[in-house]
TIDRENMAR-195659 format. One record per residue: residue in one letter; x, y, z of N, C-alpha, C in turn. Coordinates in Angstrom, 1 decimal, always signed. Last residue first. Example, Ala and Ser with C-alpha at 12.3 -4.5 7.8 and 13.67 -1.06 7.14 Angstrom:
BEGIN
("S", (+12.8, -2.2, +7.1), (+13.7, -1.1, +7.1), (+12.9, +0.0, +7.9)),
("A", (+13.2, -5.7, +7.8), (+12.3, -4.5, +7.8), (+13.2, -3.3, +7.8)),
REM end
This chain:
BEGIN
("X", (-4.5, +48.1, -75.9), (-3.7, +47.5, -77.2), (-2.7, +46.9, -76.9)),
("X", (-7.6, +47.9, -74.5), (-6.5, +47.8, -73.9), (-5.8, +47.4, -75.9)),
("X", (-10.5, +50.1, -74.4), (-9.6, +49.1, -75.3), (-8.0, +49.0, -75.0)),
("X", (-11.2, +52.0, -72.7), (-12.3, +51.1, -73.6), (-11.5, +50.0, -73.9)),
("X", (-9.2, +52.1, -69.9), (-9.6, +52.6, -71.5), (-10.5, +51.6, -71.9)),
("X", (-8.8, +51.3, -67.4), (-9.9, +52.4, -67.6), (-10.0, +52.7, -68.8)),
("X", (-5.7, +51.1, -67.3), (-6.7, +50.3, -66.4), (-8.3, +50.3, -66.9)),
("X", (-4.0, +51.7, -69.6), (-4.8, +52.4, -68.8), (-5.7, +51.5, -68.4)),
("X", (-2.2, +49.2, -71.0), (-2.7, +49.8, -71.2), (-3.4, +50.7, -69.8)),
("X", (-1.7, +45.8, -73.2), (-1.6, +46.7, -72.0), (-2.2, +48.0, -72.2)),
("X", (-1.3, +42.7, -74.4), (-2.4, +44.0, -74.4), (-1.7, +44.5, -73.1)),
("X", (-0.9, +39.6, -76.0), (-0.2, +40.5, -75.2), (-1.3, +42.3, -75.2)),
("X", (-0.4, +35.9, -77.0), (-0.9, +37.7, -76.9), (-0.8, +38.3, -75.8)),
("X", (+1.1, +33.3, -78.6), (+0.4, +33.7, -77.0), (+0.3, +35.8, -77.4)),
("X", (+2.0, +31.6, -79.9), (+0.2, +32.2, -80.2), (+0.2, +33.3, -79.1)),
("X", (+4.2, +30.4, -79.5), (+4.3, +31.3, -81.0), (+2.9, +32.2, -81.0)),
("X", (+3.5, +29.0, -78.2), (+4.2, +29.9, -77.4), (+3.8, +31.0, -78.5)),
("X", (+0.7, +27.0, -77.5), (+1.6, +27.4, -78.7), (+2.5, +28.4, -78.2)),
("X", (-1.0, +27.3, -75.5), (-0.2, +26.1, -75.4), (+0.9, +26.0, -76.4)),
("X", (-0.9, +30.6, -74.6), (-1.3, +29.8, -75.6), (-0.4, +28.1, -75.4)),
("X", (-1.6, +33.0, -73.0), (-0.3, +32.1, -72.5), (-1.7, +31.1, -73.4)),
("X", (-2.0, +36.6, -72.8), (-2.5, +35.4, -72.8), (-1.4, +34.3, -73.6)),
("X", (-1.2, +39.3, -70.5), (-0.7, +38.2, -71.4), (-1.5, +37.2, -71.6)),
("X", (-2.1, +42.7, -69.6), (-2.2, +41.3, -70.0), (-1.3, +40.2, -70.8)),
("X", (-1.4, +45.2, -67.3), (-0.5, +44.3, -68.5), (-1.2, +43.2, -68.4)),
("X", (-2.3, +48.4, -66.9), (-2.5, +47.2, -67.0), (-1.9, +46.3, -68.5)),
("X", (-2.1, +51.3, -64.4), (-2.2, +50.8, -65.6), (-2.0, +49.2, -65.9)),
("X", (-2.8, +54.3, -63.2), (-3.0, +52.6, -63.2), (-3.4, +51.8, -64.6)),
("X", (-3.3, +57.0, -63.2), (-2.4, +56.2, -63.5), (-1.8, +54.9, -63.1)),
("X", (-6.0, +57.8, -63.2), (-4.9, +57.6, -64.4), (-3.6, +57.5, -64.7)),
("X", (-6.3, +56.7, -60.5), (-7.2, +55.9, -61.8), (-6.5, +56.4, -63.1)),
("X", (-5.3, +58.5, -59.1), (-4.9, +57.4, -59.1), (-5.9, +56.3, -60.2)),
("X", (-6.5, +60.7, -60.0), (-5.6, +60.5, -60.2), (-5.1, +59.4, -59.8)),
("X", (-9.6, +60.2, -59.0), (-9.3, +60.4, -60.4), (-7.9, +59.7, -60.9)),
("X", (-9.0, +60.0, -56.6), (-9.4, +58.7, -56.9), (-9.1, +58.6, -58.4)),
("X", (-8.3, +62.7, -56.0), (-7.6, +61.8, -55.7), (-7.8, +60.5, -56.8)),
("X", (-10.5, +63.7, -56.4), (-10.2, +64.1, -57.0), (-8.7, +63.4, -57.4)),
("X", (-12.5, +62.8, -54.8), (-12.9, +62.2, -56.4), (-11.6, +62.5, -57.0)),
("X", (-10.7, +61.5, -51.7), (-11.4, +62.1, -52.6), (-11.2, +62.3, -53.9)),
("X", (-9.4, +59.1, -49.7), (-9.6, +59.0, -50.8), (-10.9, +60.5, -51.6)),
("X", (-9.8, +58.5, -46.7), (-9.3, +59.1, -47.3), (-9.3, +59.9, -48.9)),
("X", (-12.1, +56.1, -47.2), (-12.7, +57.5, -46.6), (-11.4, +59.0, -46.8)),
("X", (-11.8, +54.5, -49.8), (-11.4, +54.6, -48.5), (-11.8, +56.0, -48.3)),
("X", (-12.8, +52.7, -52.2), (-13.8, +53.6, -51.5), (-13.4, +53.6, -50.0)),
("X", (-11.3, +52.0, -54.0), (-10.7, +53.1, -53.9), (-11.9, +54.0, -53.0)),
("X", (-12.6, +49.1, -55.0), (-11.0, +48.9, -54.4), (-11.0, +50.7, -54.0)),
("X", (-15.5, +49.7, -55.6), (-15.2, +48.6, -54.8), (-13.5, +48.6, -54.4)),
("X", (-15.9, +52.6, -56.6), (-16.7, +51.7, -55.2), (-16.3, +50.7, -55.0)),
("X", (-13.4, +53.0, -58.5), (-14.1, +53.8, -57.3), (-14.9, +53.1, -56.2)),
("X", (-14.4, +49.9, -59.8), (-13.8, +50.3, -59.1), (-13.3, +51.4, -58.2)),
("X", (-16.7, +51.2, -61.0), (-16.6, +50.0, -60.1), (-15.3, +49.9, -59.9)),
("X", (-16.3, +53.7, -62.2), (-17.1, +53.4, -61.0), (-17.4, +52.7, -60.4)),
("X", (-14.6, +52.7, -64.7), (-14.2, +53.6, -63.3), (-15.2, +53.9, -62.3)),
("X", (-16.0, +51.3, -65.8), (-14.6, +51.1, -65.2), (-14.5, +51.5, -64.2)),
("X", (-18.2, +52.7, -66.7), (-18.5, +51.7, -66.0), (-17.0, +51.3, -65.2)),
("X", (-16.7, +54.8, -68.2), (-17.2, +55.4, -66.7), (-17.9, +54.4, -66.3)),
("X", (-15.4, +53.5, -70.3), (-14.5, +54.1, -69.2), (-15.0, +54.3, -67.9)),
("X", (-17.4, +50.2, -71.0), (-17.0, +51.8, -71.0), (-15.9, +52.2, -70.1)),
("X", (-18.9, +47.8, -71.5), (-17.9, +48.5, -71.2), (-16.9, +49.9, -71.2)),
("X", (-21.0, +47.9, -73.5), (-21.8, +47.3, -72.1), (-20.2, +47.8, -71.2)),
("X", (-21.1, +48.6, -75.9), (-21.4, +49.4, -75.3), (-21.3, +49.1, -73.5)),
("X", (-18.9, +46.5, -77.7), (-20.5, +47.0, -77.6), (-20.5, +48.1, -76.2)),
("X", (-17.2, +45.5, -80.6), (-17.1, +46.2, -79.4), (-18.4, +46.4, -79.0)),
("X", (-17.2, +42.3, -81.8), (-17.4, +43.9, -82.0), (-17.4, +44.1, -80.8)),
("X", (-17.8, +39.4, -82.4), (-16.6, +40.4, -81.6), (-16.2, +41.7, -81.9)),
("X", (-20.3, +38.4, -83.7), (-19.0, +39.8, -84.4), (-18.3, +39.5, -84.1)),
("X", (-21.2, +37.1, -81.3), (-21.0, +36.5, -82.7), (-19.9, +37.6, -83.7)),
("X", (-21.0, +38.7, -78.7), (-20.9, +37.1, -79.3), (-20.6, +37.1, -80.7)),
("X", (-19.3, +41.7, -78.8), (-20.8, +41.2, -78.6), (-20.1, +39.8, -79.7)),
("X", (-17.8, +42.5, -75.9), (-17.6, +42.0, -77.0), (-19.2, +41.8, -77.7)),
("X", (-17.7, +42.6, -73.4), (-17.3, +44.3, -73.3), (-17.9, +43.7, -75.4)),
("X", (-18.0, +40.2, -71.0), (-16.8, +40.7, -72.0), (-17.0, +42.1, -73.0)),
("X", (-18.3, +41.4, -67.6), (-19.1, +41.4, -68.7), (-17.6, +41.3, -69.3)),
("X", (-17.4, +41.6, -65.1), (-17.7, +40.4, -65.1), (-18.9, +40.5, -66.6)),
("X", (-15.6, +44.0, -64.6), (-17.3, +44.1, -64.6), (-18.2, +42.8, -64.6)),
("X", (-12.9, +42.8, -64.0), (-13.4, +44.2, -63.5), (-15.3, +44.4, -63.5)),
("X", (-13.1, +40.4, -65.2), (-12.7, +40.3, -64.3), (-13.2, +41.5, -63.1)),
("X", (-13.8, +40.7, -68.1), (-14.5, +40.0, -67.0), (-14.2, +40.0, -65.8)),
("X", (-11.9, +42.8, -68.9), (-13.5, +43.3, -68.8), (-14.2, +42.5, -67.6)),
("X", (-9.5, +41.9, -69.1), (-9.7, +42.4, -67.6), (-11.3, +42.9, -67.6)),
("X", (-10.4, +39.7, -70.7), (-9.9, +39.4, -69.8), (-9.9, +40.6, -68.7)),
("X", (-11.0, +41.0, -72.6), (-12.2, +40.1, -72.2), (-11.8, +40.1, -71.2)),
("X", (-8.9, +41.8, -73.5), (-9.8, +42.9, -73.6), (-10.3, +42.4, -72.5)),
("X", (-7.7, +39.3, -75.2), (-6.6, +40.2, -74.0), (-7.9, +41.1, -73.3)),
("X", (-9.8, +39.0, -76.9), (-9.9, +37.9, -76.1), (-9.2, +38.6, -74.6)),
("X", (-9.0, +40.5, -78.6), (-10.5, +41.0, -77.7), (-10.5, +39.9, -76.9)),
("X", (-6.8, +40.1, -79.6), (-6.6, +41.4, -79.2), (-8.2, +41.0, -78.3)),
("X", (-6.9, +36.3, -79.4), (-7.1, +37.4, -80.5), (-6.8, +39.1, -79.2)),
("X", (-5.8, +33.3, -79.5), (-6.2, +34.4, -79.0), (-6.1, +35.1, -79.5)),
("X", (-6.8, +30.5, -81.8), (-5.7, +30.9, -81.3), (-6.2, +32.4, -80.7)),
("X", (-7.5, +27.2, -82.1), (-8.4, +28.3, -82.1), (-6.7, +29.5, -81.1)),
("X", (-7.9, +24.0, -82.8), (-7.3, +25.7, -83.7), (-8.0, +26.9, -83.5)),
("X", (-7.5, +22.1, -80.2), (-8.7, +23.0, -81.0), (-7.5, +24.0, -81.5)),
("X", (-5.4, +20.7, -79.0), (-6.1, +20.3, -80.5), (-7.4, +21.1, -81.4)),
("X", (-4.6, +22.6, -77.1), (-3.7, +21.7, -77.7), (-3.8, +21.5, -79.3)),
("X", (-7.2, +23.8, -76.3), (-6.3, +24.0, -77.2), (-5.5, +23.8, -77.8)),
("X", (-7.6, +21.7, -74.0), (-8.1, +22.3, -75.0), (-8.6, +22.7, -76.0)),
("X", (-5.5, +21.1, -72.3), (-6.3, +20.1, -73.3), (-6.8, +20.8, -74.4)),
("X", (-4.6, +23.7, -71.7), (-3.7, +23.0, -72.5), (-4.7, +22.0, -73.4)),
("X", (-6.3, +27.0, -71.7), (-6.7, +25.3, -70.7), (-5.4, +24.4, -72.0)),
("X", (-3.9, +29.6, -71.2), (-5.3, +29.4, -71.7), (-5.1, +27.5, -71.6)),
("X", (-3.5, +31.5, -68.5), (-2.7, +30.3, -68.9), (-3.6, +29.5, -70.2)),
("X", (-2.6, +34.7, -68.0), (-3.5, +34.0, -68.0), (-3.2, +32.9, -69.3)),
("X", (-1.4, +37.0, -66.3), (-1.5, +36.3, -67.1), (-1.9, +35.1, -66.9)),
("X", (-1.1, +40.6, -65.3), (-2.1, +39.4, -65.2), (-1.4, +38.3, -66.3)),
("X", (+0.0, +42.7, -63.8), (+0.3, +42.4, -64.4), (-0.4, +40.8, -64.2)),
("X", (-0.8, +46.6, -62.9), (-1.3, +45.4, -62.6), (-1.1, +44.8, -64.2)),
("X", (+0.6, +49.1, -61.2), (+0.7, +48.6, -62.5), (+0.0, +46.9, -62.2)),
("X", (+0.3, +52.4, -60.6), (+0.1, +51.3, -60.1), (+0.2, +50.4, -61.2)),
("X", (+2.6, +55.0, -59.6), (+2.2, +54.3, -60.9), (+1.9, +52.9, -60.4)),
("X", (+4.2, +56.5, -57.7), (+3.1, +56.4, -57.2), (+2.3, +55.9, -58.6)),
("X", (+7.1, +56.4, -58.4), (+6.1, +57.6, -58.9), (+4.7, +57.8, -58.5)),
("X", (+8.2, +54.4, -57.3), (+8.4, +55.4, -56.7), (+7.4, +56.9, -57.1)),
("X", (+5.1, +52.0, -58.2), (+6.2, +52.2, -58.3), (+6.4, +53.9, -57.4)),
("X", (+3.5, +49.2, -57.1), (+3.2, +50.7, -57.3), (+4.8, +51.1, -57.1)),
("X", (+1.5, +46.2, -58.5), (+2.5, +46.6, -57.6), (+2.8, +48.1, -57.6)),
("X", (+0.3, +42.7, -58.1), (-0.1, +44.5, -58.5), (+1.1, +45.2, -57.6)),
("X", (+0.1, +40.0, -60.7), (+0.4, +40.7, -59.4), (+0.5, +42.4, -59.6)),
("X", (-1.6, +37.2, -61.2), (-1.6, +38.3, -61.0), (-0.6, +38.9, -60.0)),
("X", (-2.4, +34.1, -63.5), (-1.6, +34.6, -61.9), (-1.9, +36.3, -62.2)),
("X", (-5.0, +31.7, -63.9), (-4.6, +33.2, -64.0), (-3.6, +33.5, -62.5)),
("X", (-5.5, +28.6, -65.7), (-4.7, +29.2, -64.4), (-4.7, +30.6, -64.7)),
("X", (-7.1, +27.9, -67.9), (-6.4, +26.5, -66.8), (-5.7, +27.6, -65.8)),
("X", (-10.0, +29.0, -69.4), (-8.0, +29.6, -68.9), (-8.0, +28.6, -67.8)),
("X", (-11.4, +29.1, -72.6), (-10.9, +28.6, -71.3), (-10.0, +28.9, -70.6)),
("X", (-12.9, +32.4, -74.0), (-11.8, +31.2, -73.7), (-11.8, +31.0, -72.2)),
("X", (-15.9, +32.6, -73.8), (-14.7, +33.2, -73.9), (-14.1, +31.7, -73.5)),
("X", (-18.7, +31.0, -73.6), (-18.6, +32.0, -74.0), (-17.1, +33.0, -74.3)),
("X", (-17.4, +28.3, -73.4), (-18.6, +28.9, -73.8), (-18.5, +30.1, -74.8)),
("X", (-14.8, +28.8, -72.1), (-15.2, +27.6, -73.3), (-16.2, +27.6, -73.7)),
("X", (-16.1, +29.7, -68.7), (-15.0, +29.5, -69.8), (-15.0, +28.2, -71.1)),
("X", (-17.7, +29.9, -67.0), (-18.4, +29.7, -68.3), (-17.1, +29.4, -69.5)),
("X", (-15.1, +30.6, -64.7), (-17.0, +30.2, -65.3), (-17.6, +30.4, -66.6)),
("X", (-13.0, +31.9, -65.0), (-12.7, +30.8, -65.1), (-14.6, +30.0, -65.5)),
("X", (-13.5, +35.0, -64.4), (-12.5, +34.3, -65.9), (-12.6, +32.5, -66.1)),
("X", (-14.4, +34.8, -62.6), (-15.4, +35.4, -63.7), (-14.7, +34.9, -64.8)),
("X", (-12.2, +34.4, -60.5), (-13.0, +33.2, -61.0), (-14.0, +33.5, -62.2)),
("X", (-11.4, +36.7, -60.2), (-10.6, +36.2, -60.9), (-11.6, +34.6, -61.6)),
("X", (-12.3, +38.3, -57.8), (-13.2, +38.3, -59.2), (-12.2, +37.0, -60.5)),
("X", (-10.8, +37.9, -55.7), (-12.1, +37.2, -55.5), (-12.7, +37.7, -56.8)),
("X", (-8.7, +39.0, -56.0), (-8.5, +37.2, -55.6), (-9.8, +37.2, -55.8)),
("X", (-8.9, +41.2, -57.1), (-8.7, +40.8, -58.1), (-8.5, +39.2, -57.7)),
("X", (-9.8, +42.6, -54.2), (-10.6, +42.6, -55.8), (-10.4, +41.6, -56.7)),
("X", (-6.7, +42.0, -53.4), (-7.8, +41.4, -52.7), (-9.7, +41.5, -53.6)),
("X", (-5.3, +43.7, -54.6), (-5.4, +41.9, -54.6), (-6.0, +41.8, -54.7)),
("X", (-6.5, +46.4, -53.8), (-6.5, +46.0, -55.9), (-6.4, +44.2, -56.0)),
("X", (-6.2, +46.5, -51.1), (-7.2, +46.6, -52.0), (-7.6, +46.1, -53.4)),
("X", (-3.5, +46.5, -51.3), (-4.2, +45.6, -50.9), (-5.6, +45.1, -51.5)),
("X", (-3.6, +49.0, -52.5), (-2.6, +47.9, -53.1), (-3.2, +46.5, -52.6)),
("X", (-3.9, +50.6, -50.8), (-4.6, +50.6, -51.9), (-3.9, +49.1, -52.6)),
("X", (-2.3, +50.0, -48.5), (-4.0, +49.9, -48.5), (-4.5, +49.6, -49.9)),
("X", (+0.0, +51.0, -49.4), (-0.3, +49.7, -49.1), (-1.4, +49.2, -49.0)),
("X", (-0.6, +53.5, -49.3), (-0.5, +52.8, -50.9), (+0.2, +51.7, -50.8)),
("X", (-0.8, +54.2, -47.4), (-2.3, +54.3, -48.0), (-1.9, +53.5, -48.9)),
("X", (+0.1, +52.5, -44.4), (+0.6, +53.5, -45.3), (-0.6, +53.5, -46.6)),
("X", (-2.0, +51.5, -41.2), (-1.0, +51.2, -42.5), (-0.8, +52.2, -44.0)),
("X", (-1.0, +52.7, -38.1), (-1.9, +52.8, -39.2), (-0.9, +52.1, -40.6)),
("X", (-1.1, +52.6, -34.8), (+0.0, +52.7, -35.9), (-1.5, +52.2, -36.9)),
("X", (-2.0, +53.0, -32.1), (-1.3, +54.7, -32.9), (-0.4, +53.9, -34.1)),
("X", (-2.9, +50.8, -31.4), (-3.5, +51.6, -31.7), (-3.2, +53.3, -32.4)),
("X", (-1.5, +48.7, -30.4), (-1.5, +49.1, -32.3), (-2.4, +50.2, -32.2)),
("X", (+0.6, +47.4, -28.4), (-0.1, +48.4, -29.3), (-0.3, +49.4, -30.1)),
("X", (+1.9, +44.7, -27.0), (+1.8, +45.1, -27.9), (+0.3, +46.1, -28.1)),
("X", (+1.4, +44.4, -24.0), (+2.7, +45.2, -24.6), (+2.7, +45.7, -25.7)),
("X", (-0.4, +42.4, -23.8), (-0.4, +44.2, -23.4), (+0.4, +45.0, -24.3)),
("X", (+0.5, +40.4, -25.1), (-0.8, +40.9, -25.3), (-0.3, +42.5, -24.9)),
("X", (+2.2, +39.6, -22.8), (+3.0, +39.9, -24.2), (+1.9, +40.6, -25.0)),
("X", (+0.7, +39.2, -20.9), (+1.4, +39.6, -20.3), (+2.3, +40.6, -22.1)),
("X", (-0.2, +36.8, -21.9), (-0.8, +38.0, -22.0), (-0.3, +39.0, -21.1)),
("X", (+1.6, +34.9, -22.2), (+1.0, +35.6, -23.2), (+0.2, +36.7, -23.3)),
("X", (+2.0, +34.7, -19.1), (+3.3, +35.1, -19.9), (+2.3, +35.7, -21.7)),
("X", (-0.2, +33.4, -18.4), (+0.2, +34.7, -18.1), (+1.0, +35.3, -18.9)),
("X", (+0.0, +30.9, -20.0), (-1.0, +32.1, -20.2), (-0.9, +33.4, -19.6)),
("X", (+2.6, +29.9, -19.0), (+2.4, +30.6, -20.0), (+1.0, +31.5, -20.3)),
("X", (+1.8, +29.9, -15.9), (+3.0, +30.3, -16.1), (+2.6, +31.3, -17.6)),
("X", (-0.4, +27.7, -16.5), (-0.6, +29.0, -15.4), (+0.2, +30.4, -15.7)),
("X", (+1.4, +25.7, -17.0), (+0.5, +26.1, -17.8), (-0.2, +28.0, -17.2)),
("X", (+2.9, +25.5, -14.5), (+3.5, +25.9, -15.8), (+2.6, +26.3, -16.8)),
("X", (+1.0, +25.1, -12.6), (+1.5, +25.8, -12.5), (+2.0, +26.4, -13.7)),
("X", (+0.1, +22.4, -13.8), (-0.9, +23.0, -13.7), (-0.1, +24.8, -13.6)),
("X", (+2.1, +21.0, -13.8), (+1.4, +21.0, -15.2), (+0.9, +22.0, -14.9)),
("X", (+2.3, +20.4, -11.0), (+3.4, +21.3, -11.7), (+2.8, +21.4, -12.7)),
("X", (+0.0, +18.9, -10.5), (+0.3, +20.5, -9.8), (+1.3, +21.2, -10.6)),
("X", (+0.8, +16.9, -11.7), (-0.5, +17.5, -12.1), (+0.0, +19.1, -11.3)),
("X", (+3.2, +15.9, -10.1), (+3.1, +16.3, -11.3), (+1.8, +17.1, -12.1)),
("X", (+1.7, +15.7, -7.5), (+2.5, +16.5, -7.6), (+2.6, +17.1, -9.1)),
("X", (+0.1, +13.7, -7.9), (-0.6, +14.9, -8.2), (+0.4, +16.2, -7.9)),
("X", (+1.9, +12.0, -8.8), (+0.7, +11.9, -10.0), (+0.2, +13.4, -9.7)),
("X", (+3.0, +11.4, -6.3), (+3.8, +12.2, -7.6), (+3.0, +12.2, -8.8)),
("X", (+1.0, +10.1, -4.7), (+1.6, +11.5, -4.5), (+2.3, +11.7, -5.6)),
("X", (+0.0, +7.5, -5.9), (-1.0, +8.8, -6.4), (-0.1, +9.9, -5.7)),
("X", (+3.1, +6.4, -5.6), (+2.9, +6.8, -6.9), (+1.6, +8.0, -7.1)),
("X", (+2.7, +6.8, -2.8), (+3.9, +7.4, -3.2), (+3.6, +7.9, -4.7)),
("X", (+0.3, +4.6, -2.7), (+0.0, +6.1, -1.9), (+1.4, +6.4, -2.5)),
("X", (+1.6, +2.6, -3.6), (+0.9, +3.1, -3.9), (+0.8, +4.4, -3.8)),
("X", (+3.5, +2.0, -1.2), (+4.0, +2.1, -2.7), (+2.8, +2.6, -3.7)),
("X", (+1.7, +1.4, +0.7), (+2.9, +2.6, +0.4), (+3.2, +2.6, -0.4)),
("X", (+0.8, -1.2, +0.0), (+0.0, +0.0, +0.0), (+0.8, +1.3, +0.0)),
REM end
């Protein structure tokens, strides 16, 4: 029986030390909690904005990938990155991987409105094209452009029209479309905001 009674004493000795140490770090975390504050630090705008333009362009990016093969080309992968240079010049550079099976064996090779479609869909979630032409149609404009994005990446309370303007002319955009053919692949850049990217 003493041999017993010895083992339940270092069962709850040990439980007591678990218990202490544990005791130990939650204090110690919030002890580290305090220390840290953020309330007088703010993030720089043209990190904001910049954030802003991702974080648009992670969650519209699938407009490019739905209905794809339908009604616009298929794309097996879109990368993107947005970035702002010492001049305060935003530059967003997309490319877009068109589907390998695909195209492998369909003859069908990218065209200038296909580059178009791509930031049309992505920015309005319209291709800007009318179906059977690929004529240009009305449904994309500069001041559809620029009002969806005004309200959805540049509606920080900082931010006035007059501001927003200027950072709307000068943002600018580089497409590539990525053909299983290298020889096919296209290319459009241009003002974020023009009817027609070249």
């Amino acid at each position: 029986m003493l041999i017993g009674k010895n083992y339940g004493m270092k069962m709850k000795n040990k439980k007591i030390i678990y218990i202490f140490f544990f005791a130990f770090i939650l204090n110690l975390n919030s002890t580290l909690a305090k220390e840290i504050d953020l309330s007088g630090k703010f993030i720089p705008l043209k990190d904001f904005i910049l954030l802003k333009f991702d974080l648009f362009l992670n969650n519209n990016l699938n407009n490019l990938t739905s209905g794809g093969g339908i009604t616009h080309v298929a794309y097996q992968s879109i990368k993107y990155d947005v970035s702002i240079d010492n001049e305060n010049k935003i530059k967003i550079s997309i490319n877009a991987l068109m589907d390998k099976k695909r195209y492998k064996s369909k003859k069908y090779y990218p065209k200038l409105s296909d580059c178009n479609q791509v930031r049309n869909k992505i920015f309005l979630n319209k291709s800007g094209y009318s179906f059977f032409t690929q004529s240009l149609n009305n449904y994309v404009n500069e001041e559809n452009l620029s009002l969806v994005i005004s309200d959805k990446i540049l509606n920080i309370s900082l931010l006035n029209n007059e501001l927003k303007n200027l950072i709307l002319e000068n943002t600018n955009i580089d497409i590539k479309i990525v053909h299983p053919k290298s020889e096919k692949n296209i290319a459009c850049s241009g003002k974020l905001v023009s009817i027609e990217l070249k």
